[in-house]
Residue, then its C-alpha position, 0 to 999 in steps of 0.5 A: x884776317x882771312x879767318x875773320x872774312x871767312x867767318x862772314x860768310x853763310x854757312x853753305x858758303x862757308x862749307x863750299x870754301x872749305x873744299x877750295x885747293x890751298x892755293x885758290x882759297x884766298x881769291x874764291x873767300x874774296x869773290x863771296x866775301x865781296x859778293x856777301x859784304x854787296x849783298x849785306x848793304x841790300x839787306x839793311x833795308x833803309x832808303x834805296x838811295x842810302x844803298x847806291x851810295x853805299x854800292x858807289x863806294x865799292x864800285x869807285x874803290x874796286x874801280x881805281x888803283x889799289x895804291x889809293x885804297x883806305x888802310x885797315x879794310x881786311x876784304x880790300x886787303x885781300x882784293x889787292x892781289x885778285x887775278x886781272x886786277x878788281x875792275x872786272x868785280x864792278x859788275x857784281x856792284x852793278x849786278x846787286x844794284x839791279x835789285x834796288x829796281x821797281x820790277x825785277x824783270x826779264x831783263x833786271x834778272x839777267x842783269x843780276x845774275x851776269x853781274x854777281x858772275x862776273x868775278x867767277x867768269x874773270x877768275x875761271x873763264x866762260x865755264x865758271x861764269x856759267x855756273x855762277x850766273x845759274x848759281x846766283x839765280x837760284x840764290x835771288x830765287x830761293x830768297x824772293x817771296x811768292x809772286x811774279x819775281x820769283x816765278x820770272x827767276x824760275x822760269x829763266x833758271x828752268x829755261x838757263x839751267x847748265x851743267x858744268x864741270x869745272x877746274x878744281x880750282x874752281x871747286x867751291x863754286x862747284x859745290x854751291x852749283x850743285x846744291x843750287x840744283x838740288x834744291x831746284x830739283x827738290x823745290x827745296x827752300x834752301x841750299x843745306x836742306x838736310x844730310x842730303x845736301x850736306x852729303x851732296x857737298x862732301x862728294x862734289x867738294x871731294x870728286x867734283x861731281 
């Protein structure tokens, strides 16, 4: 069931998992597991209100007693056990719905980013969740075409930048925070640009840093 979860992540999210300690895998493969299931219900493109229904649904379950969860749903199988309970994970819903705004403001991105951190900052205190809202800014930027949103998240990336050294348990996380600055730093048009990247994740994932 994880290995099926797994295989629905991106390959650099993928590559930064693999790097996780055996005992904090399955909680980091249910935070981007969630975090890409969210981010897939954008994507699909469609109405916007399609997609609040669609987010409503998973911040109601995530919300609740997990006693009252639907059988056969592999993520929310694997959510059951997540450390503190899933009710800290309504925020990254809350943070994916700031996309479906008019304008990606100022304040929209702060929102975006503080959300789809939040279950990092939940699972590894402030420092996680520092690295993860630099993490997801540098994600939303790298997929925003050219224009006035994507300079916004710049320049709030450029003006936030933090850097960080986190408990090993934390490792993907560390992973995807250096690539995340490496492609900032080479103004790169994604995080596994090249044996560079790919050399940058083998050494964070092994030393951390």
């Amino acid at each position: 069931m994880t290995t099926d979860l797994a295989e629905t992540l991106p390959l650099v999210q993928r590559l930064a998992l693999s790097y996780a300690p055996r005992a904090a895998r399955s909680n980091a493969l249910a935070l981007l597991a969630l975090d890409q299931r969210l981010a897939a219900i954008l994507r699909s493109g469609g109405e916007p209100a399609i997609a609040q229904i669609k987010l409503a649904w998973w911040r109601e379950r995530l919300a609740e007693s997990p006693s009252r969860w639907p059988e056969g749903e592999p993520l929310l199988a694997l959510l059951r056990d997540f450390p503190g309970g899933t009710v800290p994970l309504v925020d990254i819903v809350d943070g994916w719905e700031m996309l479906l705004t008019e304008r990606l403001d100022q304040t929209a991105i702060a929102e975006f980013a503080n959300g789809r951190a939040s279950g990092w900052q939940a699972l590894g205190g402030d420092g996680a969740g520092r690295a993860a809202r630099n993490w997801a800014m540098a994600d939303l930027w790298l997929n925003l075409p050219e224009g006035e949103e994507a300079t916004n998240v710049r320049a709030t990336l450029d003006a936030e930048w933090n850097r960080v050294r986190l408990p090993r348990q934390a490792r993907p996380l560390q992973v995807l925070h250096a690539l995340a600055g490496r492609a900032l730093r080479r103004d790169a048009g994604e995080l596994l640009d090249g044996p560079g990247a790919m050399f940058t994740a083998m050494r964070v994932g092994i030393i951390g840093r």
